[in-house]
C-alpha positions as a Markdown table, in Angstrom:
| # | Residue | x | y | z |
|---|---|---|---|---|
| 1 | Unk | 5.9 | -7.8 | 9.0 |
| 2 | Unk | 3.4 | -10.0 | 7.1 |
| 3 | Unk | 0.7 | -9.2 | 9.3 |
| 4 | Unk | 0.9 | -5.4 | 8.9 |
| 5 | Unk | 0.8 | -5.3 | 5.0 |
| 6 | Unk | -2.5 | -7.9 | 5.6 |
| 7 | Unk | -3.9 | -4.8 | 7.5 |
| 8 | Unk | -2.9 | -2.4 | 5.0 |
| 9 | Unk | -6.0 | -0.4 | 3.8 |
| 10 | Unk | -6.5 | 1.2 | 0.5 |
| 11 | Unk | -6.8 | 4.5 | 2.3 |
| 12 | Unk | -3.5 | 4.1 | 3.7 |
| 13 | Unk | -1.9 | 3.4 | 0.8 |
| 14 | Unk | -0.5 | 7.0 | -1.2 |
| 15 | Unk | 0.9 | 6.7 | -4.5 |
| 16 | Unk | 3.2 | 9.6 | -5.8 |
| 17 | Unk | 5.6 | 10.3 | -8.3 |
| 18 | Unk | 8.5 | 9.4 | -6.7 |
| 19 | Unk | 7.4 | 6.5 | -4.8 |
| 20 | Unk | 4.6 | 4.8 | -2.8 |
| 21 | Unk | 4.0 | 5.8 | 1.0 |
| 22 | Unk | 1.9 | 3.2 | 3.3 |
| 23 | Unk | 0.6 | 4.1 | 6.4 |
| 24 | Unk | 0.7 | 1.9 | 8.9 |
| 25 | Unk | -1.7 | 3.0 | 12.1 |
| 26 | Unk | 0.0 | 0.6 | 14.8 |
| 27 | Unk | 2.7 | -1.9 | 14.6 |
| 28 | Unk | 4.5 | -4.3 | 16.6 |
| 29 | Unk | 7.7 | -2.0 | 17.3 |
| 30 | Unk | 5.2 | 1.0 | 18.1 |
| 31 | Unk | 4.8 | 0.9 | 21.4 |
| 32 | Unk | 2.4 | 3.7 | 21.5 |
| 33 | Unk | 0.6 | 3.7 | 18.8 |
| 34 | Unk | 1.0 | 6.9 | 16.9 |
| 35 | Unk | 1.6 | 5.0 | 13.5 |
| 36 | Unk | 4.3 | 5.2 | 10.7 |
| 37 | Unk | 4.8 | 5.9 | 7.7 |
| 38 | Unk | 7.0 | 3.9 | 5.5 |
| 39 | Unk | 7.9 | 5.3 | 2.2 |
| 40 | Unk | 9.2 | 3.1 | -1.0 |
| 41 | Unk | 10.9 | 5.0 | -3.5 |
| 42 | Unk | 10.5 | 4.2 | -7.2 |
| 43 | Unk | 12.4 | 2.5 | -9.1 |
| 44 | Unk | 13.5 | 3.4 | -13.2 |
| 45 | Unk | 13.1 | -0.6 | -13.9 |
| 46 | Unk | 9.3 | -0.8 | -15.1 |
| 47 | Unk | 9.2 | -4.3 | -14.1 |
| 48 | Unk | 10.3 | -3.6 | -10.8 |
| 49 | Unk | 8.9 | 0.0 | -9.6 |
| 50 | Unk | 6.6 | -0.2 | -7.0 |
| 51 | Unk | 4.7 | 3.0 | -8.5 |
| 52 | Unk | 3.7 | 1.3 | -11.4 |
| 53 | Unk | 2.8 | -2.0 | -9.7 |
| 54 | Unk | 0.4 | -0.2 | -7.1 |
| 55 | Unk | -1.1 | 1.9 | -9.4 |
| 56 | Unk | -2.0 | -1.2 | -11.7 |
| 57 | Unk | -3.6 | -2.9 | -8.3 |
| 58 | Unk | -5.4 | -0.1 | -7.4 |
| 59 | Unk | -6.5 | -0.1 | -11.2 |
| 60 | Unk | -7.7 | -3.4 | -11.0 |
| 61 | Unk | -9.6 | -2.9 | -7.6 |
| 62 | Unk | -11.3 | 0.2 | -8.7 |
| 63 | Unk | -12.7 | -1.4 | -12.0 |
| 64 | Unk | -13.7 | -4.3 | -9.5 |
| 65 | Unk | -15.7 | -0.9 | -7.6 |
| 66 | Unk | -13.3 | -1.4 | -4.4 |
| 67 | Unk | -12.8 | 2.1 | -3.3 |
| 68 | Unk | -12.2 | 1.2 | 0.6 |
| 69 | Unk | -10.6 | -2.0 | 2.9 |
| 70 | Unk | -8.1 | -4.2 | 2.6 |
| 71 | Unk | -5.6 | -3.6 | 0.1 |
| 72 | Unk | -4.0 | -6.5 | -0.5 |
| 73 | Unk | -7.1 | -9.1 | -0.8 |
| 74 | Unk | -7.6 | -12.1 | -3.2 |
| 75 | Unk | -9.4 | -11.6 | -6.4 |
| 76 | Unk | -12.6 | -14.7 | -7.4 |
């Protein structure tokens, strides 16, 4: 849902070689609130592999000296 990935957090976003996992602490369907994790593999399309594409944003939000917070956020 849109409103999880808006409270996506830096810190709960891990990037590995074979894909990206987020970390969501709560979500509609969780009814008690233990959190889940939801894994996106990569892909071999450059263009297209979520690896590549979060490592670039965190790229850009580190040179920016975002470390921590929202994850997806707009750029001024």
């Amino acid at each position: 849902r849109r409103i999880e990935l808006a409270d996506l957090t830096i810190g709960n976003v891990t990037v590995e070689t074979d894909g990206v996992a987020l970390w969501f602490a709560a979500s509609k369907t969780d009814q008690e609130a233990t959190g889940e994790e939801t894994f996106i593999p990569a892909w071999d399309d450059p263009l297209l592999d979520p690896v590549r594409a979060t490592r670039a944003w965190l790229d850009v939000l580190h040179q920016l000296d975002v470390h921590d917070g929202a994850f997806i956020r707009a750029l001024t």
